[in-house]
C-alpha positions as CSV (number, residue, x, y, z in Angstrom):
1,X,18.8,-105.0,38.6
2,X,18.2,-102.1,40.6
3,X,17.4,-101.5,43.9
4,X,13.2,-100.0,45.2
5,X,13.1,-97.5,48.5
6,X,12.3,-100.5,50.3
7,X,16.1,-101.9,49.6
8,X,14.7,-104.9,47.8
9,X,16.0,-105.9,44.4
10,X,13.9,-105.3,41.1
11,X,14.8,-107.3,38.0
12,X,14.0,-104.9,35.7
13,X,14.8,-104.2,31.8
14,X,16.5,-100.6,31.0
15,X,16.3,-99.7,27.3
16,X,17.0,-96.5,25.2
17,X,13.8,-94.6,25.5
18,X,11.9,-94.9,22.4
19,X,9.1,-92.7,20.3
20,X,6.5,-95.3,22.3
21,X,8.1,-94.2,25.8
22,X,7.1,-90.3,25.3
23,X,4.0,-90.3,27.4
24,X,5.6,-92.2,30.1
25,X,8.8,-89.7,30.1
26,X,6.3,-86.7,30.1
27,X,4.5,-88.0,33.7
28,X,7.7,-88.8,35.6
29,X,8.7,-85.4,33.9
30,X,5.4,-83.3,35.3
31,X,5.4,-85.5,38.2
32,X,9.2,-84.5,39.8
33,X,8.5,-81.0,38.8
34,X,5.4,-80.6,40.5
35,X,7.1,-82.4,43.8
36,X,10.6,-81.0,43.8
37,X,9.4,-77.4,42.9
38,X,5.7,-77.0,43.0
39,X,5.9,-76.3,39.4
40,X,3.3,-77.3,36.6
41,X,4.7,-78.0,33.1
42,X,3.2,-77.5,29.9
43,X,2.9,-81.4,28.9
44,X,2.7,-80.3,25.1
45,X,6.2,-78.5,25.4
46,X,8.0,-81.4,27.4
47,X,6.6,-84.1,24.9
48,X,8.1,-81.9,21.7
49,X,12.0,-81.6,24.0
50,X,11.9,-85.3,24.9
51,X,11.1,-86.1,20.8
52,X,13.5,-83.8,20.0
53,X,16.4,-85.6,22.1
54,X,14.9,-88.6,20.7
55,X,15.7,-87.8,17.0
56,X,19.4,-86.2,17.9
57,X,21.4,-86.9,20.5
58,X,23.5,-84.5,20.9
59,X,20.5,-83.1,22.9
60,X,19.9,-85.7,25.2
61,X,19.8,-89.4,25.6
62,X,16.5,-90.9,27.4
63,X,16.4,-94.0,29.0
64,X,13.5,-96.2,30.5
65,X,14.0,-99.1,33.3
66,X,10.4,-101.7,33.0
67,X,9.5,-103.8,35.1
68,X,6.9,-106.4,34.6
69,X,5.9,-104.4,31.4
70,X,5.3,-101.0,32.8
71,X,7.8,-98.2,32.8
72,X,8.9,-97.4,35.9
73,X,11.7,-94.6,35.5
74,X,13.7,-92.8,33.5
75,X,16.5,-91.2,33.0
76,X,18.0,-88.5,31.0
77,X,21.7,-88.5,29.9
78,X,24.3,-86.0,27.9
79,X,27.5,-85.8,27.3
80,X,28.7,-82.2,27.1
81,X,31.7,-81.8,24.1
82,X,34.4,-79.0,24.4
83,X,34.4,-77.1,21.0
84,X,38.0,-75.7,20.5
Protein backbone atom coordinates (compact mmCIF):
# COMPACT_ATOMS: atom_id res chain seq x y z
CA UNK A 1 0.00 0.00 0.00
CA UNK A 2 1.30 3.31 -0.53
CA UNK A 3 0.23 6.49 0.10
CA UNK A 4 -1.07 9.33 -3.25
CA UNK A 5 -0.30 13.34 -2.68
CA UNK A 6 -3.70 13.49 -1.58
CA UNK A 7 -2.65 11.26 1.72
CA UNK A 8 -5.12 8.64 0.72
CA UNK A 9 -4.13 4.94 0.62
CA UNK A 10 -3.56 3.10 -2.82
CA UNK A 11 -3.58 -0.74 -2.79
CA UNK A 12 -1.29 -1.15 -5.27
CA UNK A 13 0.91 -4.21 -6.62
CA UNK A 14 4.92 -3.42 -6.76
CA UNK A 15 6.83 -6.05 -8.85
CA UNK A 16 10.42 -6.25 -10.26
CA UNK A 17 10.28 -4.28 -13.46
CA UNK A 18 10.10 -6.48 -16.27
CA UNK A 19 11.18 -6.42 -20.27
CA UNK A 20 7.15 -5.45 -20.73
CA UNK A 21 7.60 -2.39 -18.15
CA UNK A 22 10.47 -0.57 -20.46
CA UNK A 23 8.15 1.89 -22.10
CA UNK A 24 6.53 2.77 -18.99
CA UNK A 25 10.04 3.30 -17.08
CA UNK A 26 11.25 5.38 -20.11
CA UNK A 27 8.05 8.16 -19.55
CA UNK A 28 8.39 8.52 -15.87
CA UNK A 29 12.21 8.63 -16.85
CA UNK A 30 11.68 11.61 -19.65
CA UNK A 31 8.94 12.91 -17.59
CA UNK A 32 11.06 13.82 -14.02
CA UNK A 33 13.92 14.97 -16.21
CA UNK A 34 12.11 17.31 -18.16
CA UNK A 35 10.35 18.65 -14.67
CA UNK A 36 13.24 18.51 -12.26
CA UNK A 37 15.80 19.98 -14.81
CA UNK A 38 14.19 21.14 -18.00
CA UNK A 39 16.16 18.47 -19.64
CA UNK A 40 15.00 16.27 -22.74
CA UNK A 41 16.28 12.74 -22.97
CA UNK A 42 17.06 10.69 -25.81
CA UNK A 43 14.17 8.04 -25.26
CA UNK A 44 16.21 5.47 -27.43
CA UNK A 45 19.25 5.76 -25.04
CA UNK A 46 17.26 5.46 -21.69
CA UNK A 47 15.23 2.40 -23.14
CA UNK A 48 18.83 0.56 -24.03
CA UNK A 49 20.18 1.53 -19.88
CA UNK A 50 16.94 0.45 -18.33
CA UNK A 51 17.31 -3.08 -20.54
CA UNK A 52 20.61 -3.19 -19.70
CA UNK A 53 19.86 -3.12 -15.78
CA UNK A 54 17.26 -5.45 -16.61
CA UNK A 55 19.59 -8.25 -17.89
CA UNK A 56 22.35 -7.60 -14.90
CA UNK A 57 21.93 -6.34 -11.89
CA UNK A 58 24.73 -5.29 -10.74
CA UNK A 59 23.65 -2.20 -12.78
CA UNK A 60 20.49 -1.50 -11.44
CA UNK A 61 17.32 -3.01 -10.10
CA UNK A 62 13.92 -1.52 -11.53
CA UNK A 63 10.81 -1.72 -9.81
CA UNK A 64 7.10 -0.85 -10.92
CA UNK A 65 4.12 -0.16 -8.30
CA UNK A 66 0.35 -0.83 -10.54
CA UNK A 67 -2.49 -0.02 -9.63
CA UNK A 68 -5.69 -1.08 -11.19
CA UNK A 69 -3.54 -2.49 -14.16
CA UNK A 70 -1.62 0.58 -15.10
CA UNK A 71 1.86 1.37 -13.97
CA UNK A 72 2.02 4.11 -11.82
CA UNK A 73 5.72 4.51 -10.65
CA UNK A 74 8.93 3.29 -10.52
CA UNK A 75 11.76 3.03 -8.87
CA UNK A 76 15.30 2.32 -9.47
CA UNK A 77 17.58 0.50 -6.90
CA UNK A 78 21.55 -0.51 -6.47
CA UNK A 79 23.49 -1.71 -4.13
CA UNK A 80 26.99 -0.32 -4.37
CA UNK A 81 29.93 -3.34 -3.36
CA UNK A 82 33.32 -2.27 -1.94
CA UNK A 83 36.05 -4.13 -4.05
CA UNK A 84 39.08 -4.78 -1.76
Amino acid sequence: MIVDCMNRYIDCTITRGEACDIDCIVQFQADMAMESEGCLLDREKVAKGVAAAMLDESKGVYWVAKFDGKTIGSLRSYLNFIRK
